[in-house]
C-alpha positions as CSV (number, residue, x, y, z in Angstrom):
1,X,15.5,18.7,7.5
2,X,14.9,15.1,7.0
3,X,14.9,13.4,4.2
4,X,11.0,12.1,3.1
5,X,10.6,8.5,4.0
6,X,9.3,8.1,-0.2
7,X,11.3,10.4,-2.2
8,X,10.2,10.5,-6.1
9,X,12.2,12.6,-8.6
10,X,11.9,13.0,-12.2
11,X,10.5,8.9,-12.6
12,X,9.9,7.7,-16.6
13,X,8.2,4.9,-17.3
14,X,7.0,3.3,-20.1
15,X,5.6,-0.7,-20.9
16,X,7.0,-2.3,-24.3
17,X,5.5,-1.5,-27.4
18,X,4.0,2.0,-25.8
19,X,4.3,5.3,-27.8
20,X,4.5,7.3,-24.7
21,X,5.5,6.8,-21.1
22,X,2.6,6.2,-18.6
23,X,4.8,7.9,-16.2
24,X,6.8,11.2,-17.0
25,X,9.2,13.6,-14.6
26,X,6.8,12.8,-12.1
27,X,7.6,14.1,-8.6
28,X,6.3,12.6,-5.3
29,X,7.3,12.7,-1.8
30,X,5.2,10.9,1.4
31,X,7.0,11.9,4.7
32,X,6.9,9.4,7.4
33,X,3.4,8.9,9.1
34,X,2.2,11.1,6.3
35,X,-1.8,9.8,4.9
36,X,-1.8,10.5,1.4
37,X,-4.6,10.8,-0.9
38,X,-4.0,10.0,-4.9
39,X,-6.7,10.8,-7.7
40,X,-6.2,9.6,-10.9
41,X,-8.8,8.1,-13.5
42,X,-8.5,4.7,-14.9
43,X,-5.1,4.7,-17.2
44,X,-3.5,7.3,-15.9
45,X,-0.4,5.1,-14.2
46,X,-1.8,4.9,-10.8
47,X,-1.1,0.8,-10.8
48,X,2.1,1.6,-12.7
49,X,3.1,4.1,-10.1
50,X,2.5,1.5,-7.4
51,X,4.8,-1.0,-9.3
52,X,7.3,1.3,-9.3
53,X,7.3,1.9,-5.7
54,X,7.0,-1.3,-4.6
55,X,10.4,-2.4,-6.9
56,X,8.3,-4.7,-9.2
57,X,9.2,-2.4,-12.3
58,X,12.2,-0.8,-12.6
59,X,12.0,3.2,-14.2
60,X,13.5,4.4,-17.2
61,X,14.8,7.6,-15.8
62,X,14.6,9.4,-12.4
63,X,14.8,8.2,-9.0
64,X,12.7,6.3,-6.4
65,X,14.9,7.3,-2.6
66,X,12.5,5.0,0.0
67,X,13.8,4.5,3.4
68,X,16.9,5.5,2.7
69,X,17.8,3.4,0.3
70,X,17.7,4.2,-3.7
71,X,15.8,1.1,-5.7
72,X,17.4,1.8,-8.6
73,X,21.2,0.4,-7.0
74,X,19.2,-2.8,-5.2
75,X,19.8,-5.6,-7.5
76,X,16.2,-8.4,-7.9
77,X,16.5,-10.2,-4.8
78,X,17.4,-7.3,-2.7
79,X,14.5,-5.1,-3.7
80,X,12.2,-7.8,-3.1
81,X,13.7,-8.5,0.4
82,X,13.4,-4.9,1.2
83,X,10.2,-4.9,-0.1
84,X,8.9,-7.2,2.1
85,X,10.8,-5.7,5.2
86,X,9.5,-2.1,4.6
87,X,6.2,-2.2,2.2
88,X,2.4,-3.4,3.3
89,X,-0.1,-3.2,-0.2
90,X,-3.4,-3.8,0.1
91,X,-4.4,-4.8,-3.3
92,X,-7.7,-3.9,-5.2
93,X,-8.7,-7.5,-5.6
94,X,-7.2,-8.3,-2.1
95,X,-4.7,-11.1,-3.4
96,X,-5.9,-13.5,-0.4
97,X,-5.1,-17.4,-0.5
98,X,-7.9,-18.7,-1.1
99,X,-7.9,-21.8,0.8
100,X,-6.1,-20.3,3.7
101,X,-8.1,-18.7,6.8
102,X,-8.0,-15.0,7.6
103,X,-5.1,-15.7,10.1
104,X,-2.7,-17.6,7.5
105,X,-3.5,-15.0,5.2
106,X,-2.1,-12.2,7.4
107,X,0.9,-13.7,8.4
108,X,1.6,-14.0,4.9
109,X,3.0,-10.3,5.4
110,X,5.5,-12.0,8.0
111,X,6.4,-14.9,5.9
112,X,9.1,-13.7,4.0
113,X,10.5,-10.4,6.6
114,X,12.4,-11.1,9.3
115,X,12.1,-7.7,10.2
116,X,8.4,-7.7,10.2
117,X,8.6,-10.8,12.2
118,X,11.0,-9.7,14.8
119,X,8.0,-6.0,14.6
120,X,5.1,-8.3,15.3
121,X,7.4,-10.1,17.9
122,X,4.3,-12.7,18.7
123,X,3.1,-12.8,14.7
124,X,0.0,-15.0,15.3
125,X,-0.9,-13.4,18.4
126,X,-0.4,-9.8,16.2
127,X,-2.3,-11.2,13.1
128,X,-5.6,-12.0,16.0
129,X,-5.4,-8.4,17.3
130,X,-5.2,-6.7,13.8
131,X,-8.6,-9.2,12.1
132,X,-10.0,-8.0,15.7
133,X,-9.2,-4.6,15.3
134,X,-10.2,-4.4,11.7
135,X,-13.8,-5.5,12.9
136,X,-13.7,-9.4,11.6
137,X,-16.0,-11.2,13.9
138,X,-13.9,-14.0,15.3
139,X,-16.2,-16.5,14.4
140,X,-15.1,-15.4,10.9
141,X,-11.2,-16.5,11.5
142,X,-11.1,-20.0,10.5
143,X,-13.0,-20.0,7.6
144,X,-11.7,-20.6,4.3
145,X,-11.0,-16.4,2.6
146,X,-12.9,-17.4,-0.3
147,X,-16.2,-17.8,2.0
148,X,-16.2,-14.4,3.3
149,X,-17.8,-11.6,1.9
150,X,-16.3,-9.2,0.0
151,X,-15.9,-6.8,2.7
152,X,-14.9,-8.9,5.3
153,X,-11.9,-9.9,2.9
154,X,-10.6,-6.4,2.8
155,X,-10.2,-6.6,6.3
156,X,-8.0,-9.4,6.0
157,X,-6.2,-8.2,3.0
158,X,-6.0,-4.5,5.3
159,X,-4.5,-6.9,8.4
160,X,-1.6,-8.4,6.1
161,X,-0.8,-5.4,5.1
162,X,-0.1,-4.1,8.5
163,X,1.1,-6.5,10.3
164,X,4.8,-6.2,11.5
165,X,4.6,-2.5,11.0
166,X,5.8,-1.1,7.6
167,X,7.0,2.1,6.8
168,X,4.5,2.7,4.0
169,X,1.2,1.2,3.1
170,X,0.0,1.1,-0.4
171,X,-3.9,0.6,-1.2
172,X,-4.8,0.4,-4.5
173,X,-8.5,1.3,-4.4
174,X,-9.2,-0.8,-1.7
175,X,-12.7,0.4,-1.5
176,X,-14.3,0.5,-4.8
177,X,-16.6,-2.8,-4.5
178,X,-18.0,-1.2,-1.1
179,X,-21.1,1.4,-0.3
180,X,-20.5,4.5,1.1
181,X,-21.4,3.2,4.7
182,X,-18.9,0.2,4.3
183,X,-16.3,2.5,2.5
184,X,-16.7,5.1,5.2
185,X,-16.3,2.2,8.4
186,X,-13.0,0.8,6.4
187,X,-11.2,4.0,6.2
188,X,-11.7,4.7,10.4
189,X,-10.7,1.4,11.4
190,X,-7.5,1.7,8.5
191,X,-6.5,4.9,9.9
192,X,-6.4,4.1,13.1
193,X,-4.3,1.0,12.4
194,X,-2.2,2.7,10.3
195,X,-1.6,5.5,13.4
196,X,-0.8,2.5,15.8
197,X,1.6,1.0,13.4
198,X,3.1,4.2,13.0
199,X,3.4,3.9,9.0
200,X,2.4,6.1,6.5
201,X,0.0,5.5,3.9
202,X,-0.5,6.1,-0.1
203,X,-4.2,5.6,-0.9
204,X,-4.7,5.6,-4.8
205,X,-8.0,5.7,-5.8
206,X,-10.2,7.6,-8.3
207,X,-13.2,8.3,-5.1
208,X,-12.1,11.8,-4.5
209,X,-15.1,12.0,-2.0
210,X,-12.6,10.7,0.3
211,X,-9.8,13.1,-0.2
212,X,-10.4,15.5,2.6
213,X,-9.8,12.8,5.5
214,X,-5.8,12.8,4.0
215,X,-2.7,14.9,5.0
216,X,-2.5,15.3,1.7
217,X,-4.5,15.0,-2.0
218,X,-2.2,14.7,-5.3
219,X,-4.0,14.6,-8.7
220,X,-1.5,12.3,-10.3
221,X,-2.3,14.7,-13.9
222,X,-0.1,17.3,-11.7
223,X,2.7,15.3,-10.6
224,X,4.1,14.8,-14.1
225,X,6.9,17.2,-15.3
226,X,7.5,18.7,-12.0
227,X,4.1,20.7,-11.7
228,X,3.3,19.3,-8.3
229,X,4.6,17.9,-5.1
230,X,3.1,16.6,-1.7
């Protein structure tokens, strides 16, 4: 069988000056192309988790396998370069420049990957398609980010994220400032991004109304300890 392209065993975790760890023997794995749904209320290591993943934080025990490759052996520099090579996140607050346009903000998630530059092969041509796909009106596209709405910003956060085609997407509850109407158009035009891309996808939120359009739905309570595993 092959290996899972995120492969999480027995990860410990805990911030200076905590009692406890946030994260304990938790167990996760996300195969490639896989849409993954995680729950967890506010606290319960859901940011941590994606920290983890994403090489910012480094665990206390355990062992995070991604794309082959075991973070724990990368040194600094090389987890951020393979980072940027292999990870799209779409933060909760977006992270957007706010004096750049929805365009420059995209290829942001080019800027420092070869890889994903070389994927995108025409990058600012690739960055157009994705804001157009992603349902930004094009009259939209040369504005500063900070004067578009809220939701129009995810898009463009959603677009960086993608473009150059990363094995894994992260989206830390990328919907939470939206309605269920706008929550419900985000998701379709994510998915289908995310299928043309051909990445998979970790969606952490705490909406669990969403849960049944996944591959998958993790309660992050159950992944600690070995008590659960996608």
């Amino acid at each position: 069988m092959p290996e899972p392209l995120l492969d999480i065993q027995a990860l410990t975790f805990a911030w200076p000056g905590d009692r406890a760890p946030v994260i304990d023997g938790l167990r996760l794995a996300v195969e490639p192309g896989q849409r993954v749904f995680l729950a967890g209320a506010s606290g319960s290591g859901k940011s941590t988790l994606l920290a983890l993943i994403g090489g910012l934080v480094t665990p206390a025990g355990g062992r995070i396998r991604f794309a082959g490759e075991d973070l724990a052996t990368l040194s600094r520099a090389r987890r951020d370069r393979f980072r940027a090579d292999h990870l799209g996140v779409i933060f909760q607050q977006f992270n957007l420049l706010p004096w750049l346009d929805p365009v420059a903000n995209v290829l942001l998630g080019c800027q420092f990957s070869s890889a994903r530059r070389q994927r995108a092969d025409n990058p600012e041509r690739a960055a157009r398609e994705l804001l157009a796909a992603m349902g930004l009106a094009e009259d939209r596209w040369a504005r500063r980010a900070d004067e578009l709405s809220v939701g129009q910003q995810q898009r463009v956060a959603a677009a960086r994220a993608l473009i150059g085609q990363p094995d894994l997407v992260l989206a830390d509850e990328p919907t939470s400032a939206l309605d269920a109407d706008r929550r419900d158009a985000f998701i379709e035009l994510l998915f289908a991004q995310v299928e043309r891309a051909g990445s998979a996808i970790l969606f952490v939120s705490h909406d669990r109304d969403l849960a049944n359009r996944f591959d998958a739905t993790l309660e992050l309570a159950e992944l600690h300890a070995g008590r659960a595993v996608a």
